[in-house]
N, C-alpha and C positions, 0 to 999 in steps of 0.2 A: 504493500500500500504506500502511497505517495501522502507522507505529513508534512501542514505547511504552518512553520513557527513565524510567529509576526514579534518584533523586539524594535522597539522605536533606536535605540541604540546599543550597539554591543561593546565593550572595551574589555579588558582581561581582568580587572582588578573591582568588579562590580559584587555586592553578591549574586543581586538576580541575576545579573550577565551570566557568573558563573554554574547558577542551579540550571538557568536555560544550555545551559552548553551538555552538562553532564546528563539533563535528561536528554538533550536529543543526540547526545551519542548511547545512550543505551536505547532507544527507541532503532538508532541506526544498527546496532549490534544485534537486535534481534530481528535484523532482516528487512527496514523498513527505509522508503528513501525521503531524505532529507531536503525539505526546499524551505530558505530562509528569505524574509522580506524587511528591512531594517535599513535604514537612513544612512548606518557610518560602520565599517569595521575596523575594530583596532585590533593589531593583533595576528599572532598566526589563523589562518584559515582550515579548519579538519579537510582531510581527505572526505571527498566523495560528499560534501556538503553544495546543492546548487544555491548558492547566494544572488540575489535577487535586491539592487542597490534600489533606492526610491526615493525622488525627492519634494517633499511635502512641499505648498506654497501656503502661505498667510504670514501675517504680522506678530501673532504670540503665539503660545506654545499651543493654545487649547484649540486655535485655528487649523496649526501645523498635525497638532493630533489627529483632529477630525480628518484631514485631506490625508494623511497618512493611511487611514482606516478604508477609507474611499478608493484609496490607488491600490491597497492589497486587492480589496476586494474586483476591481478591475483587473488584475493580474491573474487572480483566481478563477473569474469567467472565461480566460483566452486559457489559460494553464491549470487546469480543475487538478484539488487535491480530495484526498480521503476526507480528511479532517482540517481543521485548522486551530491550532495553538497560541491564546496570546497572551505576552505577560506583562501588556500592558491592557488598560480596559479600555477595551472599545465594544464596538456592534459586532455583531453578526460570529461573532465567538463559539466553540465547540466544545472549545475547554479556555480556563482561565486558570493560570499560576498566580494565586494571590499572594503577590511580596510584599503588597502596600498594606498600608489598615484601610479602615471604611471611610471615606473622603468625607461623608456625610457629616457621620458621627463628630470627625475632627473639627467641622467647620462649624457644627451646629450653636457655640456660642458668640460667632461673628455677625456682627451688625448686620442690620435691615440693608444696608447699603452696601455691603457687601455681597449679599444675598442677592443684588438687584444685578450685579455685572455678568456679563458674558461669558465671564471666565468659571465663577460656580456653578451656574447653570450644565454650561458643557460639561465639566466635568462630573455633577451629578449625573446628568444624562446617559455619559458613559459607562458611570456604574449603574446605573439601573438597566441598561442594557444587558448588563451581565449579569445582576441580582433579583432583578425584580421579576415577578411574575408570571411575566410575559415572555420571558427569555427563556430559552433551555439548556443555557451553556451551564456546564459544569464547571464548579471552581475547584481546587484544589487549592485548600489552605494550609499555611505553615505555621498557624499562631492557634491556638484552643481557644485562645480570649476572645481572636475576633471575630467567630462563629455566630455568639450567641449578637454581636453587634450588628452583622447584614442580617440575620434572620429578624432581630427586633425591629429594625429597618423596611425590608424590603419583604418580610415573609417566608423568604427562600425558604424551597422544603429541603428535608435532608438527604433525599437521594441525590440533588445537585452538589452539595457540599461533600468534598470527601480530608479527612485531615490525616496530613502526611506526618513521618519519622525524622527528624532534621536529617540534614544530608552530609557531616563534618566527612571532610577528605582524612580519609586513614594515615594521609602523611602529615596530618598535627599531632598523630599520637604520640607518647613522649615515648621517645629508642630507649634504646640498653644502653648507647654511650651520651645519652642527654648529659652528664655532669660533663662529658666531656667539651662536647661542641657550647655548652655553656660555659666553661671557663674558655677558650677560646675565642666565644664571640665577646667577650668582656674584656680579655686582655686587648683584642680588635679595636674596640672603643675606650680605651683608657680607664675602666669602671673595676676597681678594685672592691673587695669581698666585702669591703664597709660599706662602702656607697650602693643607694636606691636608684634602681633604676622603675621610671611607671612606665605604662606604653598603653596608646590608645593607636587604635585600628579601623579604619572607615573613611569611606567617602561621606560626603554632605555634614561636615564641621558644626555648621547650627544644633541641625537634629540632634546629631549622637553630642549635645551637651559638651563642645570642647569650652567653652566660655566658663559653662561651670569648672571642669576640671582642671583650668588655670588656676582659677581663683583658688583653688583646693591646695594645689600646689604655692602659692605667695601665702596661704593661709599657716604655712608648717611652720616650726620656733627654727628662728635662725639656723643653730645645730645643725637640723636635721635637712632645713632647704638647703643648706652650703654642700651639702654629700647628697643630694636626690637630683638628677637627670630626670627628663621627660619628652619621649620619643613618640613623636605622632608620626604615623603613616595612613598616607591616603589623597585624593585628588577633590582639591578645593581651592578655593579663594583663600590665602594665608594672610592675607593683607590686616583683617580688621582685629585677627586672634594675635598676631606678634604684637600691632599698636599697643591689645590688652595685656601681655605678655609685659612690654617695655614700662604702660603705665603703673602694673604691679610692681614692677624691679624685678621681676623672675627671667628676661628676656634671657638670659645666661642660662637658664636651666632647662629651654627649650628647644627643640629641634624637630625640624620639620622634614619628611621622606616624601617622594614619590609614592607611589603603587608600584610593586616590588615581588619577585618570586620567592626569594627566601624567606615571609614570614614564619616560619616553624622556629629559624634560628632566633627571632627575635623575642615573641613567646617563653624558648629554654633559657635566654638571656636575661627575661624582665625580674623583677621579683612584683609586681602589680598591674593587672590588667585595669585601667578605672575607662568606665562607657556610663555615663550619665547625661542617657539621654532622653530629651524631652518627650518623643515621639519614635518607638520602633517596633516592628510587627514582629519582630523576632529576637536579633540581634547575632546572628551567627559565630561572631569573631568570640561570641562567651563561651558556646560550645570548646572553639577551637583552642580557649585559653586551656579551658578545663581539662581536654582529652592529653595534653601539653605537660599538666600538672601545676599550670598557674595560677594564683590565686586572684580573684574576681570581683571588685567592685563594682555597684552597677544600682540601675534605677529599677522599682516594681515594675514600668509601663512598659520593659522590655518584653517581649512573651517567652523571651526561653528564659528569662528572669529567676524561675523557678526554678531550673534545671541547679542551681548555683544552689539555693538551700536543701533541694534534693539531697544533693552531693556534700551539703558542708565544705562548700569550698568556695567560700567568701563571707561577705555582707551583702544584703539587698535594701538600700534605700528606701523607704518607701512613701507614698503618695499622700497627703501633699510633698511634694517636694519640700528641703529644708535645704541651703547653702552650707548652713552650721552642723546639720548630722552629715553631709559627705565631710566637710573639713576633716571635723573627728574624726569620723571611720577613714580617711586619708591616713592618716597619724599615725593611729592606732594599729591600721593593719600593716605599714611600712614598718614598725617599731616592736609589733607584737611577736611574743613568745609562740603563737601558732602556726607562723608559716609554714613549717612544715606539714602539720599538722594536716592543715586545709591544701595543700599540694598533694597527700599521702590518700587523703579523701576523693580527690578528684580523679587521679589516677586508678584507685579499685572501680569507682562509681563508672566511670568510660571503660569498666572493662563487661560490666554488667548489664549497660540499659543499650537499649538500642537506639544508639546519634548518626547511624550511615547509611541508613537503606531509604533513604526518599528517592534518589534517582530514579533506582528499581522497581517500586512501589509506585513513583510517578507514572514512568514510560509504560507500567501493567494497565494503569487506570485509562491513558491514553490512547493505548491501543486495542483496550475493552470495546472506549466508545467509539473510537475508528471502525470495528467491528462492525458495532449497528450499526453505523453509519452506516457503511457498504450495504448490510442487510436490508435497511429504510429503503437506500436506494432499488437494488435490484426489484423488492419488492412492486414501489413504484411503477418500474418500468414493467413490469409484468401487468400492471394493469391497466396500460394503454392498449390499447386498440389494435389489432393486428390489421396492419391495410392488406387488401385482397387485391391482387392485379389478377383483368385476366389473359 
């Protein structure tokens, strides 16, 4: 069967980018071919993948979204697939990989005036396309939390919904020579057995809370901020976090990375993963601290949040937010007697629960309804009309 994945943009260092990749090489593994339609690639290209470039017109994103949606679906009337796959929400969907939370829900305490523009509209629009009622696309969701939020929403029954197993890459597990590559990548960076290193992980800087986790970091008693490093990796605007960084006086303690293939080394190097962020459906890089054996500061609104007290391998913040209980727990978990403790925890706990099988579990579900699909079809066509010539 011929499956066609829609991704408004692909780059290597995304998480959705990366869950869409991994499922549609297991879709492609078990015999299926691969036709992608997406704005921009970054990156190596899979074998045997037909990429299909498109370039949306309008003035803002939610214009360029819509024309986006439009031009697949013209490609797909000239080039018909089995199915079609999108991980971003538009119309006419088969299945939906839900990376985002509910757009609704998020927006629902913004103004009358914001309610009135273009831009909310559409993009409710796009998700009721996919949730609501009227739709029959199937989601597949990565967050337990935000189940019960489209169904309160839109109704969705639950044979639409299906909720997946996170998907951590088996190579954040922590090796047999982790002490090793971790005194190595420390001797690498100047970081001696005294000094803290934190490390936050992710694109879009705002969401995942870097504003908060500066302030976290200028919050520590001299001491302990003169010996503590703080490594960010990921692809964003850095402009307006060093300003905050330089008006704290921490600008010395910051450093900022690309998007980068060896995050495993960095992880065995940290001694604190801190993600305190406003708004995350999941948060994957918590899994990937945990399976690593790093220990994990982080916000309730995450939804693998819970995976961390699961495990006893962290703090979880929780809701309302409080600037003064991260400080603290900043402090507290750099300086406490439990590190290992909670590294000891995380490492049994990733040996036990199952953090790796979404791809597989994805690509089963997708090519369930590929199935009926095909079936729907022939169906169909059986019940046209035989023309009789004579």
């Amino acid at each position: 069967m011929v499956l066609a994945f829609a991704l408004y943009k692909y780059f290597p260092y995304g998480g959705l980018q990366r869950d869409f990749l991994r499922i549609a090489l297991e879709c492609q593994k078990k015999g299926h071919e691969i036709q992608v339609y997406t704005t921009q690639w970054q990156g190596e290209k899979p074998e045997g993948f037909s990429i299909h470039f498109l370039k949306p017109k309008g003035f803002s994103n939610h214009q360029k979204m819509s024309d986006f949606a439009q031009q697949v679906h013209q490609k797909l009337s000239s080039s018909p697939a089995t199915l079609l796959v999108g991980f971003n929400k538009m119309p006419g969907l088969d299945v939906y990989y839900a990376a985002d939370t509910c757009y609704k829900a998020k927006t629902d305490s913004k103004s009358f005036l914001y309610k009135m523009t273009a831009r909310y509209k559409a993009y409710c629009a796009f998700e009721a396309s996919v949730f609501g009622q009227k739709s029959h696309t199937v989601s597949l969701l990565i967050s337990a939390l935000q189940k019960p939020v489209f169904q309160d929403i839109y109704a969705t029954s639950d044979d639409r919904i299906h909720l997946l197993p996170p998907g951590i890459s088996k190579d954040r597990c922590r090796s047999e020579n982790a002490d090793n590559i971790r005194r190595e990548f420390r001797q690498s960076f100047n970081l001696s057995d005294e000094d803290h290193l934190v490390l936050m992980v992710g694109s879009g800087f705002k969401t995942k809370g870097l504003d908060r986790a500066i302030k976290a970091i200028a919050s520590l008693p001299e001491a302990t901020r003169a010996r503590t490093q703080f490594y960010i990796i990921g692809q964003d605007n850095q402009k307006p976090f060093i300003a905050l960084a330089k008006r704290l006086g921490v600008l010395d303690n910051v450093r900022f990375f690309a998007g980068r293939d060896d995050i495993p080394r960095f992880l065995l190097g940290a001694d604190l993963l801190i993600h305190p962020a406003y708004n995350e459906n999941t948060g994957t890089v918590l899994l990937e601290a945990l399976v690593s054996g790093l220990p994990v500061l982080t916000t309730d609104v995450c939804g693998y949040a819970h995976y961390i007290l699961d495990a006893e391998a962290g703090q979880v913040i929780q809701s309302p937010f409080s600037q003064d209980a991260l400080n603290k727990a900043t402090l507290s978990m750099l300086t406490s007697e439990q590190k290992q403790q909670w590294s000891d925890n995380a490492v049994r706990f990733s040996k036990q629960a199952d953090l790796y099988s979404m791809p597989e579990r994805a690509a089963d579900i997708i090519i369930a309804e590929a199935f009926k699909t095909a079936g729907a079809s022939t169906v169909e066509a059986d019940k046209k009309p035989i023309e009789v010539t004579n």
